[in-house]
C-alpha positions in Angstrom: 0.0 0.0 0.0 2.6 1.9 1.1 4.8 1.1 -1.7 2.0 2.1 -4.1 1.4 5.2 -3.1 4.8 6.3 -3.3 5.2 5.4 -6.8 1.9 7.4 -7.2 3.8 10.7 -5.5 6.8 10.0 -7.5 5.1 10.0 -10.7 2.8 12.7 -9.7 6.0 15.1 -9.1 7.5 13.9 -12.3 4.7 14.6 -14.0 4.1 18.1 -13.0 8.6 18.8 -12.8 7.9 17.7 -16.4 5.2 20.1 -16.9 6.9 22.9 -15.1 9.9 23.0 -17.8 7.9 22.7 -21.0 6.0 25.3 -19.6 9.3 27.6 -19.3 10.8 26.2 -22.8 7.5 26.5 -24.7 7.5 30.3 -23.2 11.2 30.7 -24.1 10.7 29.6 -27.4 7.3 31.5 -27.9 8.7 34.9 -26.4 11.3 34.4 -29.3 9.3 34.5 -32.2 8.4 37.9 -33.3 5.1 39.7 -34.4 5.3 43.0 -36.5 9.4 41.8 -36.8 9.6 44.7 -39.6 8.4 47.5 -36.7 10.9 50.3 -36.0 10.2 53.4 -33.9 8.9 56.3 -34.6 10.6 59.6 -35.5 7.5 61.4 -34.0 4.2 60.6 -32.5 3.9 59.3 -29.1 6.3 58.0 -26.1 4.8 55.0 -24.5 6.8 52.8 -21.5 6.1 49.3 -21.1 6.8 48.2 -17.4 7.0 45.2 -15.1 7.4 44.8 -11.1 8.8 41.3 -11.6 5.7 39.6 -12.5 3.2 41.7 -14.3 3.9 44.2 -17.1 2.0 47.5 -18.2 1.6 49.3 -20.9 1.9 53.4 -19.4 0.8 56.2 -21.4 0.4 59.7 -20.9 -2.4 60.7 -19.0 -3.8 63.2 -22.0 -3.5 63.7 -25.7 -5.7 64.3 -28.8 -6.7 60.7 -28.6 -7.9 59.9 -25.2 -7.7 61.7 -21.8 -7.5 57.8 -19.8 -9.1 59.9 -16.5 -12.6 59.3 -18.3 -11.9 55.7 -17.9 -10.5 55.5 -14.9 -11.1 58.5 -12.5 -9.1 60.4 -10.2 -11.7 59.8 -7.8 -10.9 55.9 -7.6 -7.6 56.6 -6.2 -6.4 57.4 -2.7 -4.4 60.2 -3.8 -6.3 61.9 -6.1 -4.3 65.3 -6.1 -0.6 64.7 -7.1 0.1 66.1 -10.7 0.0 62.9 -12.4 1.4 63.0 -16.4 1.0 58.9 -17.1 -1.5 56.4 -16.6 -0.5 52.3 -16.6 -2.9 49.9 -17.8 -2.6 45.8 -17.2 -5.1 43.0 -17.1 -5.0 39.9 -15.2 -6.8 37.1 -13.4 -8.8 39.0 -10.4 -7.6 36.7 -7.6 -4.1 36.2 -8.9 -4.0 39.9 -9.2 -4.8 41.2 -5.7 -3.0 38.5 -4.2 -0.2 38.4 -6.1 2.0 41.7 -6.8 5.1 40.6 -6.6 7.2 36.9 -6.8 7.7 36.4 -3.1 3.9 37.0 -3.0 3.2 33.7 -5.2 0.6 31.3 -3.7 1.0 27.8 -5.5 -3.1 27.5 -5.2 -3.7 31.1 -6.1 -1.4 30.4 -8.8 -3.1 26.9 -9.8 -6.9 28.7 -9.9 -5.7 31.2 -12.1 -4.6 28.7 -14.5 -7.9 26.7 -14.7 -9.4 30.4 -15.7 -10.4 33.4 -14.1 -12.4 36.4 -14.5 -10.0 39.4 -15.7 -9.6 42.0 -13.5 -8.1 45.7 -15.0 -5.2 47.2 -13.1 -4.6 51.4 -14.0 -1.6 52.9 -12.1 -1.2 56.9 -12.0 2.5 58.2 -12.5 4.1 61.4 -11.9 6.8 62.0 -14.7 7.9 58.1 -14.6 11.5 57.9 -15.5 13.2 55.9 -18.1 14.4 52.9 -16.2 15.3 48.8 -16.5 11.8 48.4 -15.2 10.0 51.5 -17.1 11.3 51.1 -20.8 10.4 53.5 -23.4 8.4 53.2 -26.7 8.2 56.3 -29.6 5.5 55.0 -31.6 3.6 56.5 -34.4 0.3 58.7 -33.8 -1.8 55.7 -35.5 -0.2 53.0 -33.8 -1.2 54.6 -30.9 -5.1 55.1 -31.6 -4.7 51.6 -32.5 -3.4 50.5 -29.4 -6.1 53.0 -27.2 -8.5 50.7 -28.9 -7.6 47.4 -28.2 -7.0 48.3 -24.4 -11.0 49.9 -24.2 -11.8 46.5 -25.7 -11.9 45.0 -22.2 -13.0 48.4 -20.6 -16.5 48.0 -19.0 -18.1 51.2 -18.0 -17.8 53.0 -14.6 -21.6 52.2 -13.8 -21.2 48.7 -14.5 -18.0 47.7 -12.9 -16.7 47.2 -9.7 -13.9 49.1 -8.2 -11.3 47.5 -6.5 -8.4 48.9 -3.7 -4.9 48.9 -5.6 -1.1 48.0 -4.4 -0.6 51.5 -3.0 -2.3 54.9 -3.0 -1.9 56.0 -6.8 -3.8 52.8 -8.3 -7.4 50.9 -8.8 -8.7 47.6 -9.6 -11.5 47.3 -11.9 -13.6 44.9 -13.2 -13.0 43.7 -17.0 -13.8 42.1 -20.1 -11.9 38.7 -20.8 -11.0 35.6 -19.5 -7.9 34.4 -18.1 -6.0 31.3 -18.7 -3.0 30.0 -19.4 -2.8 31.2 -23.1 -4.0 34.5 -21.5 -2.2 35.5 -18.8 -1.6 38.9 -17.8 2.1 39.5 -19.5 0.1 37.9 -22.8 -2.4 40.7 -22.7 0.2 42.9 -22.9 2.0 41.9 -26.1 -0.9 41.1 -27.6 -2.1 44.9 -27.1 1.3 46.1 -28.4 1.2 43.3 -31.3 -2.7 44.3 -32.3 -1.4 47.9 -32.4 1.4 47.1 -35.2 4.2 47.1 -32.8 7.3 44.4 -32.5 6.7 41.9 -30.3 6.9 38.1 -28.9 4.6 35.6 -29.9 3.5 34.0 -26.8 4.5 35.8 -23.8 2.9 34.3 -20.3 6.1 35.7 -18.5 7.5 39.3 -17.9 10.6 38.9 -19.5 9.1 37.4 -22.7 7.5 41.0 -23.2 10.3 43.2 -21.8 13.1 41.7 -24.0 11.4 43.2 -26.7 11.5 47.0 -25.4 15.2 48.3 -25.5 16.8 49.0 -21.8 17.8 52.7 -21.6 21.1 52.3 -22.0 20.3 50.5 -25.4 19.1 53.5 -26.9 
């Protein structure tokens, strides 16, 4: 009996040690295929940064141009600090649970983790920034005036509107949770949303993307530029 159920354990932890690296080789091998691989940046037009904290990315914009003012969408209001002299907004999508429980790696819960992988509801984070600075985690884009209107579109894809939705406390005092359209799964997780967005908008790219770096290697570090 005994026996029996350690050769069930054993394979069980093959199994999923198994998993675990096709998972990362399938990702490293996705995140290396481009989309849009004839992109370049813009002379002109507008200077987006795409971000991470380790575990999610964002896609940060300014806060205003002749496109969209993003406080329509996403209040000052919703915020705990509604008064600093914000220029940018951020904008990610994920899993609701994995989300609020999870902001950072050493936050990880393996069931959290597990749940999010069977599916979730999405769940849209917008972060408020003051002049964010060009950085290994805040990476800047120049892209052209259309490819932005095109990207603004695909990101109010999954917008529901303030009536509808629920509003949700954020990681700190300058950000929100909100309810959104979209389900995730493991083909959707929240890094994917991101380079899809970017990818749907004409922009260079990974292919498949479910981790952070898979997006970020893709944006050139500041010292690249």
């Amino acid at each position: 009996m005994v026996g029996n159920l350690l050769r069930i354990a054993r394979g069980f932890g093959l199994t999923l040690l198994g998993a675990t690296f096709l998972f990362f080789l399938s990702a490293w091998i996705g995140a290396a295929v481009p989309r849009n691989s004839d992109w370049t940046e813009a002379d002109t037009g507008v200077t987006i940064l795409v971000g991470h904290n380790g575990i999610h990315t964002e896609i940060i914009m300014p806060i205003a141009t002749e496109t969209v003012d993003w406080r329509t969408h996403f209040p000052l209001k919703d915020i705990e600090d509604p008064l600093r002299d914000y220029t940018h907004v951020g904008v990610s999508w994920g899993e609701r649970t994995f989300f609020l429980e999870t902001p950072t790696w050493s936050d990880l819960n393996p069931i959290t983790a597990l749940g999010a992988l069977t599916g979730g509801d999405g769940l849209l984070h917008a972060a408020y920034y003051v002049r964010p600075a060009p950085a290994e985690d805040f990476r800047e884009l120049r892209i052209r005036t259309d490819e932005y209107r095109r990207l603004v579109g695909e990101i109010t894809k999954d917008l529901i509107p303030p009536e509808d939705r629920q509003t949700y406390g954020g990681y700190s005092s300058h950000d929100v949770f909100y309810d959104a359209i979209g389900t995730y799964h493991l083909g959707n997780t929240c890094n994917q949303w991101t380079s899809d967005r970017l990818a749907q908008a004409g922009i260079k790219t990974g292919l498949w993307t479910p981790l952070p770096g898979g997006v970020m290697q893709w944006v050139p570090k500041p010292e690249e530029r």
